[in-house]
C-alpha positions in Angstrom: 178.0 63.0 111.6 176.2 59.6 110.7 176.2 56.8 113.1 175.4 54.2 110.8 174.5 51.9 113.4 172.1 53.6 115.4 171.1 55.8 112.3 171.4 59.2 114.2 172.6 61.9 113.4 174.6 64.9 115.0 174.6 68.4 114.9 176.8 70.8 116.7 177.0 74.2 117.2 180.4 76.3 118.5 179.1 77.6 122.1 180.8 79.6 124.8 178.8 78.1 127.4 179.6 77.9 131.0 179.7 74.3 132.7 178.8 73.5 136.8 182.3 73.0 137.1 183.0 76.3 136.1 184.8 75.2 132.6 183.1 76.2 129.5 181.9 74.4 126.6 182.8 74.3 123.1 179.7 73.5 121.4 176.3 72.4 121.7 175.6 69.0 119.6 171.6 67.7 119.1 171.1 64.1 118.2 168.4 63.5 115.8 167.5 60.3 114.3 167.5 59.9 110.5 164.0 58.0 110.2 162.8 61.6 111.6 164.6 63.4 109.2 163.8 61.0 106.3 159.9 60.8 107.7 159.7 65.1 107.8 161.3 65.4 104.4 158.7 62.7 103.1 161.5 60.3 101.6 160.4 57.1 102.4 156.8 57.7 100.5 156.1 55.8 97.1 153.5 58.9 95.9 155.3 61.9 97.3 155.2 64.5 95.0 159.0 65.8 95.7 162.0 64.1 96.0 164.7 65.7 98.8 168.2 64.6 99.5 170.5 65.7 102.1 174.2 65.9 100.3 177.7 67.5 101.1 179.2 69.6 98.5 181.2 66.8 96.7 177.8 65.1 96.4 177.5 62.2 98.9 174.3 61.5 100.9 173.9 62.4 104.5 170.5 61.3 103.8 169.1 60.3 100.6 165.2 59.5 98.8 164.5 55.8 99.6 163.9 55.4 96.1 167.8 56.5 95.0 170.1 53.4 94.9 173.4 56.1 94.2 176.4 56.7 96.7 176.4 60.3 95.9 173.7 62.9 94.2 176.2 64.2 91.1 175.7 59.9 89.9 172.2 59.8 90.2 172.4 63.1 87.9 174.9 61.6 85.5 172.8 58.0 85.3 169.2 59.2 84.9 170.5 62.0 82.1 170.1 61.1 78.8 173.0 60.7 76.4 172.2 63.5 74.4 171.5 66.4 77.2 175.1 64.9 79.2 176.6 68.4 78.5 173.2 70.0 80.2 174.0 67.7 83.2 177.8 68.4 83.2 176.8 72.0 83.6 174.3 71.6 86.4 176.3 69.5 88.4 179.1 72.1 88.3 177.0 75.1 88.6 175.0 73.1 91.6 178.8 72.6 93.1 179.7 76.0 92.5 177.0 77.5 94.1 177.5 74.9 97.0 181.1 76.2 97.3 179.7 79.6 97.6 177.2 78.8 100.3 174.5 80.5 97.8 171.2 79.1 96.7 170.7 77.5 93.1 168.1 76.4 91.6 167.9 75.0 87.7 165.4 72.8 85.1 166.6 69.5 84.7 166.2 66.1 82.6 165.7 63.1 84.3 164.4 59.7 82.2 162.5 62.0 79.9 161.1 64.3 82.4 161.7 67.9 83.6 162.5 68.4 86.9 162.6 71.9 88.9 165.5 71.2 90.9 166.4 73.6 94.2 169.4 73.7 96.4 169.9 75.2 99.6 172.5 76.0 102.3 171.4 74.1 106.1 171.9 76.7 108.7 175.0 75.5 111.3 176.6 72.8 108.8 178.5 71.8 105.5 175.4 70.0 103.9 172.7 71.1 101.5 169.2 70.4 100.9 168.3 69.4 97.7 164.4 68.9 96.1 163.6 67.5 92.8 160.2 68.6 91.9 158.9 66.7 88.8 156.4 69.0 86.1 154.4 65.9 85.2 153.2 65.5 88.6 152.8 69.0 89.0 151.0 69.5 86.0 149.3 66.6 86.8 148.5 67.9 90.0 147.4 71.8 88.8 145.3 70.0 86.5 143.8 68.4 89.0 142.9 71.2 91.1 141.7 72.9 87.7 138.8 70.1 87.6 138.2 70.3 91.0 137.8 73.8 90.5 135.8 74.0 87.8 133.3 71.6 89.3 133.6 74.1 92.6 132.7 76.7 90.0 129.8 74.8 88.3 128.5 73.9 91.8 128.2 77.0 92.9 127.2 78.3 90.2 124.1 75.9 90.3 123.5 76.5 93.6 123.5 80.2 93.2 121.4 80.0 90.1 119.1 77.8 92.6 118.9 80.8 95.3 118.4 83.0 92.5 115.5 81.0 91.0 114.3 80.6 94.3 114.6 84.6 95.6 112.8 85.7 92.6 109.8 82.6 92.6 109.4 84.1 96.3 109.6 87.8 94.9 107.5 86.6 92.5 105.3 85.1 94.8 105.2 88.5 97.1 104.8 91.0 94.2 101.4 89.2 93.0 100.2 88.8 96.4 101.0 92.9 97.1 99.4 93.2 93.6 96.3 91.8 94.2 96.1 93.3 98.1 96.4 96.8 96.0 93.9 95.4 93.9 91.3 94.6 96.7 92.3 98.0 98.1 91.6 99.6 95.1 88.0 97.9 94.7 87.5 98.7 98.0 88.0 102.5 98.1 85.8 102.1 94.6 83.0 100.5 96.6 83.4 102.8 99.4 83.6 105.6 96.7 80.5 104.6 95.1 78.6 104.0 98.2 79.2 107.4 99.9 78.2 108.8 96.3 74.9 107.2 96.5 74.6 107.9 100.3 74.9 111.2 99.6 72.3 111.1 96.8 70.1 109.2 99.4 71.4 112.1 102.0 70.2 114.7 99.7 66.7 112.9 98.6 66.2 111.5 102.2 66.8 115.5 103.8 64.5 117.0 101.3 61.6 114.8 101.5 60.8 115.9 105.5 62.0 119.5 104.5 59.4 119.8 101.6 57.4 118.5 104.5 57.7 121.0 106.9 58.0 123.5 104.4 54.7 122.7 102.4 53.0 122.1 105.8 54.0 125.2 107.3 52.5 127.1 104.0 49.5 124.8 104.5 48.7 126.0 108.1 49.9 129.6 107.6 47.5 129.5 104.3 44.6 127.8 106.8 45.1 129.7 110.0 41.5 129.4 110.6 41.0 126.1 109.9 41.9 124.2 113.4 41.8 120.9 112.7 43.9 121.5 109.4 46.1 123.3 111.4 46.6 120.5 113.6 46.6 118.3 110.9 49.8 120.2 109.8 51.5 120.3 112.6 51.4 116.9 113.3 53.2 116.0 110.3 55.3 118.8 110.4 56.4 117.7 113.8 56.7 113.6 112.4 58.7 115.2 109.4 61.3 117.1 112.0 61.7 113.5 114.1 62.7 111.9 110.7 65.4 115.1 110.2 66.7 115.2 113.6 67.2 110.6 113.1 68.9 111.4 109.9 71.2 113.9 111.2 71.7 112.0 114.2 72.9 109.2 112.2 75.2 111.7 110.3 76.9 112.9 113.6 76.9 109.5 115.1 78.5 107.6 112.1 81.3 110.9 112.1 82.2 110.0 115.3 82.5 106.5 114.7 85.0 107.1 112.2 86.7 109.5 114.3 87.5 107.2 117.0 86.1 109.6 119.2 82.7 107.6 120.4 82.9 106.2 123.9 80.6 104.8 126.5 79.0 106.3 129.4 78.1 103.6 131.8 75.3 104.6 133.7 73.0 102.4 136.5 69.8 101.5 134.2 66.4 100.0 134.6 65.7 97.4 131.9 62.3 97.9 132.1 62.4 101.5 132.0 64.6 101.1 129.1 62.2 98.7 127.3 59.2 100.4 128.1 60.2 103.2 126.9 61.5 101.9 123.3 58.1 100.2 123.0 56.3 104.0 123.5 58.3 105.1 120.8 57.7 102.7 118.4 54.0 101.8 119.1 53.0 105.0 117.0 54.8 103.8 113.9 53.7 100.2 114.7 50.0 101.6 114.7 50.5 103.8 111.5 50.8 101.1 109.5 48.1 98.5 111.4 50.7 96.0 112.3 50.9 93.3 115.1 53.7 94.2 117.8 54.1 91.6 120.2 56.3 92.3 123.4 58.1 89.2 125.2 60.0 89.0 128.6 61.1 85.4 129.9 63.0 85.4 133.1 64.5 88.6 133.5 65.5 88.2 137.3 68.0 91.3 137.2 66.5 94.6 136.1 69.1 96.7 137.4 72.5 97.1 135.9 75.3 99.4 134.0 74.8 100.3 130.7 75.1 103.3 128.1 71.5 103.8 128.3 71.7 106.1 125.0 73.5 103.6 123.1 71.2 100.6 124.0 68.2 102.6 123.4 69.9 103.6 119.9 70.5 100.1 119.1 67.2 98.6 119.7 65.6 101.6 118.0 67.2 100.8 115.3 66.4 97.3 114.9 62.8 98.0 115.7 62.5 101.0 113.5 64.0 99.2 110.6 61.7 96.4 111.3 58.5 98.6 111.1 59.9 100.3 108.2 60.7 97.3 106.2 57.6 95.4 107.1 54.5 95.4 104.8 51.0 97.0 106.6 49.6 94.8 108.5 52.7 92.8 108.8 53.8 91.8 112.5 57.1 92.4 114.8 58.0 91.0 117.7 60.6 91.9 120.4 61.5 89.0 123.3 64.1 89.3 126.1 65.2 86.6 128.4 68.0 85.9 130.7 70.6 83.3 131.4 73.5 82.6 133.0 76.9 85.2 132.0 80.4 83.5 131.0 81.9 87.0 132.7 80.8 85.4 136.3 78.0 86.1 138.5 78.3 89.7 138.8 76.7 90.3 135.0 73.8 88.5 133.5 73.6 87.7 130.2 70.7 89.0 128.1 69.3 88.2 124.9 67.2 90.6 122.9 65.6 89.4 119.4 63.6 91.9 117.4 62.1 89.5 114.6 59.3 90.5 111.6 57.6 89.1 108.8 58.4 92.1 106.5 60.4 91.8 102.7 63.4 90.1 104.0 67.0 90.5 102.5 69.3 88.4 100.3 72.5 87.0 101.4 74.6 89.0 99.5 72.7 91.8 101.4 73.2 90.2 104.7 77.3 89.6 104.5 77.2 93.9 103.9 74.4 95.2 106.2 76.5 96.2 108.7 79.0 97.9 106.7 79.1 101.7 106.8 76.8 103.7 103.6 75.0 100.2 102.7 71.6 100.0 101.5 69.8 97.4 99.6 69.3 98.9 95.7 66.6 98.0 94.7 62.7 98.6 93.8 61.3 97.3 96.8 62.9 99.8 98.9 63.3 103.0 96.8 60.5 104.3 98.7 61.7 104.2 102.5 63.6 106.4 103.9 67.1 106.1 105.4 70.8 106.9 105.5 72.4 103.7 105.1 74.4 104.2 108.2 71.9 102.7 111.2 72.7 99.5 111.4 76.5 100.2 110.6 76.3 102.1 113.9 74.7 99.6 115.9 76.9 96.9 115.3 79.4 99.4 116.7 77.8 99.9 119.0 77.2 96.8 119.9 81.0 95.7 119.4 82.0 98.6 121.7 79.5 97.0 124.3 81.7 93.8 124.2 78.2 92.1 122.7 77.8 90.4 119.7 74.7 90.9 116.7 73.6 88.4 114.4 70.8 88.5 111.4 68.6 86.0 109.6 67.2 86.3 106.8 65.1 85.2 103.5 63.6 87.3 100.9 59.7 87.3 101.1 59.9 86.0 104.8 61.2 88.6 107.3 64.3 88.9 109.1 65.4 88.6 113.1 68.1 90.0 114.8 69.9 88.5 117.6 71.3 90.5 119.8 73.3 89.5 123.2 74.3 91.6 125.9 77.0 90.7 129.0 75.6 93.6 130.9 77.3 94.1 134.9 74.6 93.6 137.9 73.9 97.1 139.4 74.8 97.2 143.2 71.6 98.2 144.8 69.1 96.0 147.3 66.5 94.6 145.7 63.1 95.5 147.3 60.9 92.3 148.0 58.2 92.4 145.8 55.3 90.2 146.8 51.6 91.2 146.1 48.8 89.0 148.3 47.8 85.0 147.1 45.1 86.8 144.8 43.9 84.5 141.9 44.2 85.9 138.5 43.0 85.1 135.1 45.7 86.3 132.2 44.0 86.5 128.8 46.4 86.7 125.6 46.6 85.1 122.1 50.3 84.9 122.8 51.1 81.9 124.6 54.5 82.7 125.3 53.2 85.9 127.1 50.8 84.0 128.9 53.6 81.6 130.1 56.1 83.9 130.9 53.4 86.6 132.8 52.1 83.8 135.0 55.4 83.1 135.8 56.7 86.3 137.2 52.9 86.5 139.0 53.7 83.6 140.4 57.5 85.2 141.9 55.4 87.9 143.2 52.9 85.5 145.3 50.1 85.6 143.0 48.4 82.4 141.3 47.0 82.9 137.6 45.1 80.6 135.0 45.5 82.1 131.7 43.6 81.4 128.4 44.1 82.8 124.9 40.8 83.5 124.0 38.2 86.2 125.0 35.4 83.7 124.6 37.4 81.2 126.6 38.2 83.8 129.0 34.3 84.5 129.7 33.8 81.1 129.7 36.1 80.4 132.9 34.8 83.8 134.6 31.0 82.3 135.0 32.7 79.0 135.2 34.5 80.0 138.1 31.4 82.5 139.4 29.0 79.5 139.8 31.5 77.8 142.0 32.1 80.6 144.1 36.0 80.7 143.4 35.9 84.2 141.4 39.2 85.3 140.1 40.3 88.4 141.7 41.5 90.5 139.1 41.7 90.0 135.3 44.4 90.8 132.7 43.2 91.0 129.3 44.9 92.1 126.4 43.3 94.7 123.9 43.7 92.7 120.8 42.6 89.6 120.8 40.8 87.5 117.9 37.4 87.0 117.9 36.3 89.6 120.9 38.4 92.7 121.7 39.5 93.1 125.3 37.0 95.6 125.6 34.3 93.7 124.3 35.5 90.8 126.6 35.1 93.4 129.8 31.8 94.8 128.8 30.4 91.1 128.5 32.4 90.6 131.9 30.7 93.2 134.0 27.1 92.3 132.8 28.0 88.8 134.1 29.6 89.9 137.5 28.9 93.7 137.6 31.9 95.7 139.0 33.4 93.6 142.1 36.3 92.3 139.9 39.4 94.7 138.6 40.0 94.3 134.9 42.9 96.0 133.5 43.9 96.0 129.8 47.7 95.4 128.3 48.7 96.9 125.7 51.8 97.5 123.7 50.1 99.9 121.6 49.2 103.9 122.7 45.8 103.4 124.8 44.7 107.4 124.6 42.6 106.5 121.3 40.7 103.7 123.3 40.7 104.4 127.3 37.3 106.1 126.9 35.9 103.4 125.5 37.6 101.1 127.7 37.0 102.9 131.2 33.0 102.8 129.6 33.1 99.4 129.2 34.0 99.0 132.8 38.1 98.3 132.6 39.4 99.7 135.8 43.1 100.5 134.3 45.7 99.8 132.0 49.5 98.0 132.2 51.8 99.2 129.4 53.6 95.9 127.9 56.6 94.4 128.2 55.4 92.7 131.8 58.3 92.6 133.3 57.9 91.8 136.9 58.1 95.4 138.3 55.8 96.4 135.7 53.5 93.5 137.3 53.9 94.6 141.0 53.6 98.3 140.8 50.7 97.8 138.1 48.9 95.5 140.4 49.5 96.5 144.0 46.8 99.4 144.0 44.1 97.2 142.9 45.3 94.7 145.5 45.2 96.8 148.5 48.9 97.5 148.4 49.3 101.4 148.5 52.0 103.3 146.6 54.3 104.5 149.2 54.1 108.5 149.5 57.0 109.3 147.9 56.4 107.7 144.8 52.9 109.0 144.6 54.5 112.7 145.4 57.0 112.2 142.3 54.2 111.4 140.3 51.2 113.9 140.8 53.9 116.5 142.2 52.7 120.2 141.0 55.3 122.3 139.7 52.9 125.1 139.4 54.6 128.5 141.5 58.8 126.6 140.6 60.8 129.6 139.4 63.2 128.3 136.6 66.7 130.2 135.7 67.3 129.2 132.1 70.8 130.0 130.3 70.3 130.0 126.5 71.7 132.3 124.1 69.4 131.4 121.1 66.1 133.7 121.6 64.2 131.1 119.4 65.1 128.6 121.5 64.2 130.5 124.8 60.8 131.5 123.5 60.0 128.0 122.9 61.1 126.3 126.3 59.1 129.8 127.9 56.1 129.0 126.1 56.0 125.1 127.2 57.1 125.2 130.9 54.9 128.3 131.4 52.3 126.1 130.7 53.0 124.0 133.4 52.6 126.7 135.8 55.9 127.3 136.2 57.8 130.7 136.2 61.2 131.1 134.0 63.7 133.9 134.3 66.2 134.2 131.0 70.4 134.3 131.0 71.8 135.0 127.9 74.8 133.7 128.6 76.6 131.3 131.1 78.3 134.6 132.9 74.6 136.4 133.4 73.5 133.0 135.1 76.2 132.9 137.5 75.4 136.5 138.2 71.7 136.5 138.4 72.0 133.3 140.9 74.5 135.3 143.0 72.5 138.2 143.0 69.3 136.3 144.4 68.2 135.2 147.6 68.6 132.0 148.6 66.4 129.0 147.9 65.2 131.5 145.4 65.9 129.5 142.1 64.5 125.9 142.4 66.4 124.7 139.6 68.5 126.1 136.9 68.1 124.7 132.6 71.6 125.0 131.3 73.0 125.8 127.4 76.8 124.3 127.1 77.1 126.4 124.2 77.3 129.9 124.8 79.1 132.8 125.0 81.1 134.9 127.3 81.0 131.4 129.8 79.9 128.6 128.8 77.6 125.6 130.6 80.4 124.2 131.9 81.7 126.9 133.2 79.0 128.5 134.8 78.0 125.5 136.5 81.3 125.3 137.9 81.6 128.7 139.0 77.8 128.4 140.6 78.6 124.9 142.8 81.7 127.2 144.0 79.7 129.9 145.3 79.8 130.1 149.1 75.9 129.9 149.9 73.8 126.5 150.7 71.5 126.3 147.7 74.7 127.1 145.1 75.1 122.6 146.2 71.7 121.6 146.2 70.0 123.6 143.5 69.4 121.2 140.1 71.3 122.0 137.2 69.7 120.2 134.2 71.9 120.5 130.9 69.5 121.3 127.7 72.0 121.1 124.6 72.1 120.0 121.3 75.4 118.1 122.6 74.1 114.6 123.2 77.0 112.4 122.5 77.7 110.2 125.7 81.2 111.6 126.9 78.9 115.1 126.0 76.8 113.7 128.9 79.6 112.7 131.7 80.9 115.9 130.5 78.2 117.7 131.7 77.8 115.5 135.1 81.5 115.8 135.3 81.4 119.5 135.7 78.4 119.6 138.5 75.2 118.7 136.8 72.5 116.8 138.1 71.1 115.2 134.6 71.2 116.1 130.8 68.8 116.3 128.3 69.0 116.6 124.1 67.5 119.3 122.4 65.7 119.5 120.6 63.1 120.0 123.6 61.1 116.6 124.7 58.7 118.3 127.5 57.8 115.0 129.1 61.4 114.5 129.6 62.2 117.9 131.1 59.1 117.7 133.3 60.2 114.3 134.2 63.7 115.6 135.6 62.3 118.4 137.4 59.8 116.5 139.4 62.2 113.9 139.9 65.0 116.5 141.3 62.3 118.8 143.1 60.8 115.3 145.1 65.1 115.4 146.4 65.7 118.5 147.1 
């Protein structure tokens, strides 16, 4: 129904419905206005693609497209139809009405001003009228061609922007595959090089073994062909013994540079002296310093700390090294020089930093050399150095070494002019009291032609209480001894050094007593071995010797008994002690071994019983009385039980002496965790075979002076 004033329009539906007043209804009507209608259907808009009417079946509007002037739809058909397709209209409109008539659906192709139209007519639900939409091909083809463009352009978009990904995944695949490439490249290079250098370490190995094994062999057939000849005897001995160092450094290197690679080396972090450590590097090397007549000069500035934790093995590996390289690659008559001095630690005040520099004048390096030196099987090639000896693999293991020991090592170097190594050390302060170390307000004269040393030694005289003058001259130094005489202020002791230029040391003290006779000490310093020159010097009226680097301990306990400062007695018992009368239990299963340790402690006065095993040992100390053993020598590698076992089984015994008796481990097994291995298990100390006698004597006074 159309209320053509209001322009609303009402639809009922038949409906039972109960009403309050307990009537019922007959229908349910909805009012809707037509501007709705017309604005949901889209018939008021000028670019709508569709054109919809709302007619009855004879035709007539309910609601008709704005744009249709016509009182009913069948005109509009009849009007817009061309003159010669009237009979295609005719039959539309009747089919259309036919269709209405049967409440069915229709829908048909017609002609409207030129153009085909998809026309579609449908039954509204609940009423007599029908929708009807005109849907024009022009705009719909204008439309699908449309979307065609806009979808072709989607297409070429994305195409480009795909080929853009595509170009850009394969630029960066690109990019990755050369970079993999060359990586595999520098591998490969580098497995050549590492290839090529263990083929020519091991053609150094094999040269570098067999030159101290023709050695020892050829000296061996020497002495046995001389046997009466003594002093060619000795002769070959003494090189046979130099030749077996040289093996056991090469091997050592071998073993040490296996473990490296392994992953297997640690640290054993023992309570060290520095001095000790030092002093006993420099005793080492003197004797290869003196072979080849060169200048080795020993510094110490300002070493306030002597005690602290270290892997005493390792650091005395590494500065061997550097020292031993330094002598070997330094001309006769060359110089080295090694300095230590102490600052201030970034790790905080319990650990002092120290820094150790081992410097020459020998052939140098170039810096191609220098950027490899510390890589593993590296060795400079060429003519200059065909002749020394060496594995290639020292310094590779003391810059691990040195990197394990959180330090750092640097080198400097130019061909023709020497090289120095720089090594620094954060090492932790051992927790023990410092004993005061002060010597009388003696005057002293300090004579060396190394200023530094001069320096440095008055200064730690002068921590210790004593006042010095030094001079770098022997002449000079006699000089201020009369100058000093005639005024009645004579120095009170004198410290010369045994090469100086001009006058010798010893010439210096001969010319000394004739001046002042023998009321004034005079001891000589040395770096170097003083065995080939104390009988000359003790003739020439020195009173005693100081073994360089001076540190200040060195100073004080060299010093105090020619000040009138007396060794206490327990130091003086540990170092005269006689062992002559100490029975010795030693486990060893190798007879060659046994016969030699027999034959060297025996002549020390001391009395050895033999285990052959780490199971006889235990038994044989069981078996005895106590306090019967004073110490025990044990083999880790043996069988039936070995060291470690027996020592374990002997600290468990239930006697007195099974705690306090000194086991001392003598094996070939002289890695560090080899060594806390051994003090893990019981022992009091380790040392390597093969057999250093001072060592062992060393241990065994030092444990006997406890016990």
């Amino acid at each position: 129904m159309f209320i053509s004033d209001s322009n609303i329009v009402l639809f009922g539906v038949e409906a039972d419905y109960p009403m309050n007043d307990g009537s019922k209804c007959m229908a349910m009507i909805a009012a809707m206005p037509a501007d709705y209608i017309t604005a949901m259907l889209s018939m008021d808009k000028d670019d709508a693609l569709v054109h919809s009417h709302i007619i009855r079946k004879d035709g007539t509007f309910v609601i008709q497209d704005s744009k249709v002037a016509y009182s009913d739809y069948f005109s509009v058909v009849r009007e817009k139809q061309d003159d010669d397709k009237m009979e295609e209209a005719e039959e539309f409109i009747t089919n259309l009405a036919a269709s209405m008539e049967a409440g069915e659906n229709y829908s048909d192709v017609l002609q409207f001003d030129g153009n085909r139209q998809q026309v579609y007519s449908t039954a509204l639900a609940n009423s007599e009228w029908y929708l009807v939409t005109a849907l024009p091909y022009g705009v719909l083809n204008e439309t699908v061609n449309s979307l065609s463009q806009q979808r072709l352009i989607a297409t070429f978009v994305s195409f480009a922007v795909i080929a853009t990904l595509l170009l850009l995944i394969f630029f960066r695949y690109f990019q990755l595959m050369r970079l993999q490439l060359q990586e595999v490249e520098e591998s490969r290079q580098i497995a050549l090089q590492a290839t090529k250098a263990k083929s020519e370490f091991l053609s150094n190995m094999s040269h570098d073994i067999r030159t101290p094994m023709n050695a020892i062999v050829g000296m061996t057939a020497i002495a046995t062909a001389h046997i009466d000849d003594k002093e060619q005897v000795q002769n070959c001995l003494k090189k046979i013994s130099l030749s077996g160092r040289h093996l056991l450094g090469l091997i050592n290197d071998v073993l040490d540079m296996s473990k490296i690679e392994s992953g297997k080396m640690t640290l054993s972090m023992d309570q060290i002296s520095l001095p000790e450590v030092v002093e006993g590097i420099v005793g080492i090397v003197q004797s290869q310093v003196h072979g080849k007549n060169q200048s080795f000069n020993v510094h110490v500035d300002n070493i306030e700390v002597e005690s602290v934790y270290c892997d005493s093995v390792r650091l005395n590996q590494v500065l061997l090294n550097l020292l031993s390289n330094a002598v070997k690659y330094t001309q006769e008559g060359g110089s080295i020089s090694l300095s230590l001095y102490e600052e201030v630690s970034p790790k905080g005040d319990n650990y002092i930093r120290v820094h150790i520099k081992v410097e020459d004048n020998g052939i140098g390096m170039d810096e191609e050399f220098q950027q490899k030196i510390f890589d593993s099987y590296s060795r400079a090639d060429n003519k200059r150095v065909h002749k020394t000896e060496g594995a290639g693999l020292g310094m590779a293991i003391t810059k691990y070494m040195v990197d394990a020991m959180e330090g750092t090592i640097q080198v400097e170097s130019k061909l023709g002019q020497g090289t120095k190594f720089n090594l620094i050390l954060d090492l932790e302060k051992a927790e023990i009291e410092e004993m005061d170390m002060i010597l009388p307000a003696w005057k002293m004269l300090v004579v060396d032609d190394d200023e530094m040393l001069c320096k440095t030694t008055v200064e730690a005289l002068k921590d210790i209480g004593v006042t010095a003058d030094w001079t770098l001259s022997g002449e000079k130094a006699i000089a201020l001894v009369e100058q000093h005489h005639k005024k009645e202020d004579d120095y009170q002791i004198i410290l010369l050094d045994w090469k100086l230029p001009g006058m010798n040391g010893i010439q210096v003290a001969r010319e000394i007593r004739r001046s002042l006779g023998h009321n004034v000490p005079i001891l000589l310093i040395s770096a170097y071995d003083w065995s080939e020159f104390e009988a000359e010097a003790r003739e020439a009226g020195v009173d005693g010797f100081i073994s360089k680097p001076l540190f200040k301990s060195t100073l004080y306990y060299g010093l105090q008994k020619y000040m009138g400062v007396e060794e206490s007695a327990e130091e003086q018992d540990k170092q005269h002690m006689d062992l002559s009368g100490r029975r010795i239990l030693v486990a060893e299963d190798n007879d060659l071994n046994w016969e030699v340790l027999n034959e060297l402690l025996s002549d020390a006065g001391m009395k050895l019983e033999w285990a052959e095993n780490g199971q006889i040992c235990v038994d044989m100390f069981a078996q005895s009385e106590q306090g019967y053993y004073d110490a025990i020598l044990m083999d880790v590698r043996m069988p039936v039980m070995n060291g470690h076992e027996a020592t374990t089984a002997i600290r468990a015994l239930e006697r007195a002496d099974a705690q306090s008796v000194p086991i001392i481990a003598m094996t070939a097994d002289a890695f560090s965790e080899d060594v806390q291995k051994c003090l893990d298990c019981g022992m009091n100390a380790h040392t390597a075979k093969p057999i250093n006698l001072e060592e062992v004597l060393f241990l065994l006074r030092k444990y006997f002076s406890v016990v």
